[in-house]
C-alpha positions as CSV (number, residue, x, y, z in Angstrom):
1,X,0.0,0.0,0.0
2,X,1.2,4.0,-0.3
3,X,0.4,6.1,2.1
4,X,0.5,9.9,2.0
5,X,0.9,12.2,5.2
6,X,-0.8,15.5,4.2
7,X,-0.9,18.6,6.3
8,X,-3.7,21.5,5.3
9,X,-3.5,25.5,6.8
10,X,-6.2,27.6,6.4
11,X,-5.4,31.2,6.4
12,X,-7.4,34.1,5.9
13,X,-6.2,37.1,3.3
14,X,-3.6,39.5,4.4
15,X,-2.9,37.7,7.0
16,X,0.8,39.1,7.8
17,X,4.1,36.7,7.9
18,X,7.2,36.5,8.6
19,X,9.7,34.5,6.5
20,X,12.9,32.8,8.0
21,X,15.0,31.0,5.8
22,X,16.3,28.0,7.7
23,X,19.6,27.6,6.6
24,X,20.2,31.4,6.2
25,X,19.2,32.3,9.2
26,X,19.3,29.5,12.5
27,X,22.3,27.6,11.8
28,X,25.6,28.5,12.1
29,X,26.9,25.7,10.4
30,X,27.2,24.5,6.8
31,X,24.2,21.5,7.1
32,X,21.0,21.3,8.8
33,X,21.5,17.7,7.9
34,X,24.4,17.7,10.2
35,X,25.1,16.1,13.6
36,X,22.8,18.7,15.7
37,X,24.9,21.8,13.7
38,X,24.7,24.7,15.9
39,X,22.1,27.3,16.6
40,X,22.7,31.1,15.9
41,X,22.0,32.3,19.8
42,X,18.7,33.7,20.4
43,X,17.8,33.0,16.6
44,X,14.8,30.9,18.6
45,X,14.0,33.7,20.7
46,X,13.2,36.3,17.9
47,X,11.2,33.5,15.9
48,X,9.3,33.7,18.8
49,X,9.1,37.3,19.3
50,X,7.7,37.6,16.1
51,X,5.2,35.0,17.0
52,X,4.1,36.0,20.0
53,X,2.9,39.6,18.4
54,X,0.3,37.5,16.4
55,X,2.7,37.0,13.0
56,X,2.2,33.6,11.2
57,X,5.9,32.4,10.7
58,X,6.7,31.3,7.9
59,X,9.9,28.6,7.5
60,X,11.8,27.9,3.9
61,X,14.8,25.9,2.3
62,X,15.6,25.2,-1.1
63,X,16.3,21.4,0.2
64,X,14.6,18.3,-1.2
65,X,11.3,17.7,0.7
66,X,13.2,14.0,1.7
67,X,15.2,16.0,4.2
68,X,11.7,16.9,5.5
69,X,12.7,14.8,8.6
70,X,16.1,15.6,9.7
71,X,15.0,19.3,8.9
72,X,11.9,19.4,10.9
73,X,13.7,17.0,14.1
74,X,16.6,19.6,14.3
75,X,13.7,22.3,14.3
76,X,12.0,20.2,17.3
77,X,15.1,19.7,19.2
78,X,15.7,23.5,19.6
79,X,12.0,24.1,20.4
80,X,11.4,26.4,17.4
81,X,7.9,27.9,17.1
82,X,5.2,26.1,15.3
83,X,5.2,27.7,11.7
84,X,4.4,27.0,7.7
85,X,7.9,24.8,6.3
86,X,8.4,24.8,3.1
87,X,10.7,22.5,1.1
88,X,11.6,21.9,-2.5
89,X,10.1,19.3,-4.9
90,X,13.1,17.0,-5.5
91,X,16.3,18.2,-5.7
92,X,16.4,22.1,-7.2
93,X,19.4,23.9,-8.9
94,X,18.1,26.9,-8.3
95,X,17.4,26.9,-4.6
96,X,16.5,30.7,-4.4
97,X,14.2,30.6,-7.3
98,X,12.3,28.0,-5.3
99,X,12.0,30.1,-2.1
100,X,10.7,33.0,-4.9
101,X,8.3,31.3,-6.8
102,X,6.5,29.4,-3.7
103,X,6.6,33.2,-1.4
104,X,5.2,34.8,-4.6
105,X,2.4,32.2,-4.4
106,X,1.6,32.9,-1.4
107,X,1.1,37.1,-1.8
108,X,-0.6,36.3,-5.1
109,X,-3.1,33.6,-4.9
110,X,-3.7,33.6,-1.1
111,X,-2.8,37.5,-0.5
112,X,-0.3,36.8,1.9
113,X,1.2,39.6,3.3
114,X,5.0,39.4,3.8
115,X,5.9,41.7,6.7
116,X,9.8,40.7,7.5
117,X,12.3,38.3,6.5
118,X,15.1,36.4,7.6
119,X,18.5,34.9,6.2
120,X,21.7,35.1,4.4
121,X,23.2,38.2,1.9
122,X,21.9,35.3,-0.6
123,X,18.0,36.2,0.0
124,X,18.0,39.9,-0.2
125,X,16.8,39.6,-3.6
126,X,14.0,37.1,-2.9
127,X,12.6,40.0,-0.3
128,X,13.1,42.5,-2.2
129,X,11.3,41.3,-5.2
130,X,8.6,40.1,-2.5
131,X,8.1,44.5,-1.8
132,X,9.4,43.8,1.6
133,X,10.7,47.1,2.8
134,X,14.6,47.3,3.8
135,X,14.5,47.6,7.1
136,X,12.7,44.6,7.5
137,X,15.3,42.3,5.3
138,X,17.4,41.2,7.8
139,X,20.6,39.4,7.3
140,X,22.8,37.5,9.3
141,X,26.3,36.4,8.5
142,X,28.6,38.4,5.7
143,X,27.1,40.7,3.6
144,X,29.1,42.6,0.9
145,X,29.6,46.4,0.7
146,X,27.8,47.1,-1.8
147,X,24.0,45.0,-0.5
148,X,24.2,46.9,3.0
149,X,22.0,50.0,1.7
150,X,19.7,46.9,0.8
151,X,18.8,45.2,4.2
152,X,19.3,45.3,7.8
153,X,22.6,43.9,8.5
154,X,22.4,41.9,11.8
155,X,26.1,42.7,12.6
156,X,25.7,42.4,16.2
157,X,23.6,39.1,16.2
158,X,20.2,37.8,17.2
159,X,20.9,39.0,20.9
160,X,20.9,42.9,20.1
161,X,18.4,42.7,17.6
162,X,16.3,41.6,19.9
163,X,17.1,44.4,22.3
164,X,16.2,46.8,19.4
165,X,12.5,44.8,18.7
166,X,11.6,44.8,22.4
167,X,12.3,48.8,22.2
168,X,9.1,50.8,22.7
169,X,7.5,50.9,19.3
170,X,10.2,49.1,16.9
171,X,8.0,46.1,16.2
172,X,4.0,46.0,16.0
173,X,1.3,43.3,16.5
174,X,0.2,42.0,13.6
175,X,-2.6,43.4,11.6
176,X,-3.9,40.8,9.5
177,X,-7.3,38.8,9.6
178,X,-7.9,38.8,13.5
179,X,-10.1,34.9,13.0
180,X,-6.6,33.5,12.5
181,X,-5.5,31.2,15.3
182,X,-1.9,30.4,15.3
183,X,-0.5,27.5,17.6
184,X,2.0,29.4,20.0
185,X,3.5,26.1,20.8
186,X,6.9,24.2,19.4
187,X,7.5,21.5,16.9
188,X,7.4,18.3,18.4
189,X,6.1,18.3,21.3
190,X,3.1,16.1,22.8
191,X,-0.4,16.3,20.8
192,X,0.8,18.5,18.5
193,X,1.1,18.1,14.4
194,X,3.9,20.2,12.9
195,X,1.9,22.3,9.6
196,X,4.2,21.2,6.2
197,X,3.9,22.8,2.7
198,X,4.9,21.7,-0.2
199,X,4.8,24.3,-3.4
Protein backbone atom coordinates (compact mmCIF):
# COMPACT_ATOMS: atom_id res chain seq x y z
CA UNK A 1 0.00 0.00 0.00
CA UNK A 2 1.25 4.00 -0.33
CA UNK A 3 0.37 6.06 2.05
CA UNK A 4 0.47 9.94 1.96
CA UNK A 5 0.92 12.15 5.21
CA UNK A 6 -0.83 15.46 4.25
CA UNK A 7 -0.93 18.57 6.27
CA UNK A 8 -3.70 21.50 5.34
CA UNK A 9 -3.50 25.48 6.77
CA UNK A 10 -6.21 27.59 6.37
CA UNK A 11 -5.38 31.24 6.41
CA UNK A 12 -7.39 34.08 5.95
CA UNK A 13 -6.23 37.12 3.32
CA UNK A 14 -3.64 39.48 4.37
CA UNK A 15 -2.93 37.67 7.02
CA UNK A 16 0.84 39.10 7.85
CA UNK A 17 4.07 36.73 7.90
CA UNK A 18 7.21 36.53 8.63
CA UNK A 19 9.71 34.47 6.53
CA UNK A 20 12.93 32.75 8.04
CA UNK A 21 15.04 31.01 5.80
CA UNK A 22 16.30 28.04 7.73
CA UNK A 23 19.57 27.56 6.64
CA UNK A 24 20.24 31.38 6.16
CA UNK A 25 19.20 32.32 9.21
CA UNK A 26 19.26 29.54 12.45
CA UNK A 27 22.32 27.62 11.77
CA UNK A 28 25.55 28.46 12.13
CA UNK A 29 26.87 25.66 10.37
CA UNK A 30 27.17 24.51 6.85
CA UNK A 31 24.19 21.51 7.13
CA UNK A 32 20.99 21.34 8.84
CA UNK A 33 21.46 17.66 7.86
CA UNK A 34 24.43 17.67 10.21
CA UNK A 35 25.15 16.15 13.61
CA UNK A 36 22.78 18.67 15.73
CA UNK A 37 24.89 21.84 13.69
CA UNK A 38 24.72 24.71 15.91
CA UNK A 39 22.07 27.29 16.57
CA UNK A 40 22.71 31.07 15.95
CA UNK A 41 21.97 32.29 19.81
CA UNK A 42 18.75 33.71 20.40
CA UNK A 43 17.84 33.02 16.63
CA UNK A 44 14.75 30.92 18.59
CA UNK A 45 14.02 33.65 20.73
CA UNK A 46 13.23 36.35 17.90
CA UNK A 47 11.23 33.52 15.87
CA UNK A 48 9.31 33.66 18.84
CA UNK A 49 9.10 37.25 19.31
CA UNK A 50 7.74 37.58 16.15
CA UNK A 51 5.23 34.98 16.98
CA UNK A 52 4.07 36.02 20.01
CA UNK A 53 2.86 39.64 18.39
CA UNK A 54 0.30 37.47 16.40
CA UNK A 55 2.71 36.98 12.97
CA UNK A 56 2.18 33.58 11.17
CA UNK A 57 5.85 32.39 10.68
CA UNK A 58 6.74 31.28 7.85
CA UNK A 59 9.91 28.57 7.53
CA UNK A 60 11.80 27.89 3.86
CA UNK A 61 14.82 25.94 2.28
CA UNK A 62 15.57 25.21 -1.10
CA UNK A 63 16.33 21.36 0.22
CA UNK A 64 14.58 18.30 -1.19
CA UNK A 65 11.35 17.69 0.71
CA UNK A 66 13.22 14.05 1.68
CA UNK A 67 15.17 16.01 4.22
CA UNK A 68 11.72 16.86 5.54
CA UNK A 69 12.67 14.77 8.58
CA UNK A 70 16.13 15.62 9.70
CA UNK A 71 14.98 19.35 8.89
CA UNK A 72 11.88 19.43 10.93
CA UNK A 73 13.75 16.96 14.05
CA UNK A 74 16.62 19.60 14.25
CA UNK A 75 13.71 22.32 14.34
CA UNK A 76 11.99 20.21 17.35
CA UNK A 77 15.14 19.71 19.18
CA UNK A 78 15.74 23.52 19.64
CA UNK A 79 11.97 24.10 20.36
CA UNK A 80 11.38 26.43 17.39
CA UNK A 81 7.91 27.87 17.08
CA UNK A 82 5.19 26.06 15.27
CA UNK A 83 5.19 27.70 11.65
CA UNK A 84 4.44 26.98 7.73
CA UNK A 85 7.90 24.79 6.34
CA UNK A 86 8.40 24.82 3.11
CA UNK A 87 10.75 22.46 1.13
CA UNK A 88 11.57 21.88 -2.54
CA UNK A 89 10.07 19.30 -4.94
CA UNK A 90 13.12 16.97 -5.52
CA UNK A 91 16.27 18.24 -5.73
CA UNK A 92 16.41 22.11 -7.19
CA UNK A 93 19.38 23.88 -8.90
CA UNK A 94 18.15 26.86 -8.28
CA UNK A 95 17.44 26.87 -4.63
CA UNK A 96 16.53 30.74 -4.37
CA UNK A 97 14.15 30.58 -7.31
CA UNK A 98 12.25 28.01 -5.28
CA UNK A 99 12.01 30.08 -2.13
CA UNK A 100 10.73 33.00 -4.92
CA UNK A 101 8.28 31.29 -6.77
CA UNK A 102 6.46 29.42 -3.68
CA UNK A 103 6.63 33.17 -1.37
CA UNK A 104 5.19 34.76 -4.63
CA UNK A 105 2.40 32.20 -4.35
CA UNK A 106 1.57 32.92 -1.36
CA UNK A 107 1.09 37.10 -1.75
CA UNK A 108 -0.60 36.34 -5.10
CA UNK A 109 -3.07 33.60 -4.85
CA UNK A 110 -3.72 33.62 -1.07
CA UNK A 111 -2.83 37.53 -0.51
CA UNK A 112 -0.29 36.79 1.92
CA UNK A 113 1.21 39.63 3.30
CA UNK A 114 5.02 39.36 3.83
CA UNK A 115 5.91 41.74 6.67
CA UNK A 116 9.82 40.67 7.48
CA UNK A 117 12.29 38.30 6.54
CA UNK A 118 15.14 36.39 7.65
CA UNK A 119 18.52 34.88 6.20
CA UNK A 120 21.69 35.06 4.45
CA UNK A 121 23.23 38.17 1.86
CA UNK A 122 21.93 35.28 -0.59
CA UNK A 123 18.03 36.24 -0.03
CA UNK A 124 18.04 39.94 -0.21
CA UNK A 125 16.78 39.62 -3.62
CA UNK A 126 13.97 37.07 -2.93
CA UNK A 127 12.64 39.98 -0.30
CA UNK A 128 13.07 42.53 -2.24
CA UNK A 129 11.30 41.34 -5.25
CA UNK A 130 8.57 40.06 -2.53
CA UNK A 131 8.06 44.52 -1.85
CA UNK A 132 9.44 43.80 1.55
CA UNK A 133 10.75 47.15 2.76
CA UNK A 134 14.56 47.34 3.83
CA UNK A 135 14.51 47.60 7.08
CA UNK A 136 12.66 44.56 7.53
CA UNK A 137 15.26 42.25 5.26
CA UNK A 138 17.37 41.19 7.85
CA UNK A 139 20.55 39.42 7.26
CA UNK A 140 22.76 37.52 9.26
CA UNK A 141 26.34 36.37 8.49
CA UNK A 142 28.61 38.43 5.74
CA UNK A 143 27.06 40.71 3.55
CA UNK A 144 29.12 42.55 0.86
CA UNK A 145 29.56 46.37 0.72
CA UNK A 146 27.76 47.06 -1.85
CA UNK A 147 23.99 45.01 -0.46
CA UNK A 148 24.23 46.91 2.97
CA UNK A 149 22.00 49.98 1.73
CA UNK A 150 19.69 46.95 0.80
CA UNK A 151 18.79 45.16 4.21
CA UNK A 152 19.32 45.29 7.82
CA UNK A 153 22.59 43.88 8.52
CA UNK A 154 22.43 41.87 11.80
CA UNK A 155 26.07 42.75 12.60
CA UNK A 156 25.74 42.44 16.20
CA UNK A 157 23.59 39.10 16.17
CA UNK A 158 20.16 37.79 17.16
CA UNK A 159 20.88 38.99 20.93
CA UNK A 160 20.86 42.92 20.14
CA UNK A 161 18.42 42.74 17.56
CA UNK A 162 16.35 41.58 19.94
CA UNK A 163 17.14 44.36 22.26
CA UNK A 164 16.16 46.79 19.45
CA UNK A 165 12.54 44.75 18.69
CA UNK A 166 11.57 44.77 22.38
CA UNK A 167 12.28 48.80 22.18
CA UNK A 168 9.06 50.78 22.67
CA UNK A 169 7.55 50.94 19.25
CA UNK A 170 10.15 49.13 16.86
CA UNK A 171 7.97 46.06 16.19
CA UNK A 172 4.04 46.03 15.98
CA UNK A 173 1.27 43.29 16.47
CA UNK A 174 0.23 41.98 13.62
CA UNK A 175 -2.64 43.45 11.61
CA UNK A 176 -3.95 40.76 9.52
CA UNK A 177 -7.27 38.75 9.64
CA UNK A 178 -7.88 38.77 13.45
CA UNK A 179 -10.09 34.88 13.02
CA UNK A 180 -6.55 33.47 12.48
CA UNK A 181 -5.52 31.18 15.28
CA UNK A 182 -1.91 30.40 15.34
CA UNK A 183 -0.52 27.54 17.56
CA UNK A 184 2.03 29.44 20.04
CA UNK A 185 3.54 26.12 20.80
CA UNK A 186 6.95 24.22 19.38
CA UNK A 187 7.49 21.54 16.88
CA UNK A 188 7.40 18.30 18.35
CA UNK A 189 6.07 18.31 21.26
CA UNK A 190 3.10 16.07 22.78
CA UNK A 191 -0.39 16.27 20.80
CA UNK A 192 0.79 18.55 18.53
CA UNK A 193 1.12 18.07 14.38
CA UNK A 194 3.95 20.25 12.86
CA UNK A 195 1.91 22.27 9.61
CA UNK A 196 4.17 21.17 6.20
CA UNK A 197 3.92 22.81 2.72
CA UNK A 198 4.90 21.74 -0.24
CA UNK A 199 4.82 24.30 -3.39
Amino acid sequence: HTVLGLHMAVVPPQTEAVVFSIDGSFTASISVTGKDPKVRPSSVDVVRHWQDLGFLIIYVTGRPCMQLRKVMSWLSMHNFPHGLVSFADGFSTDPLGHKKEFLKLLQQEHDIVVHAGYGSSKDISVYSTLGVKLENINIVGKVSKKQLHLCNHLSDGYAAHLTSLAAPGASRPAQGNARMVIPRTCFGLPGQIPVNLRQ
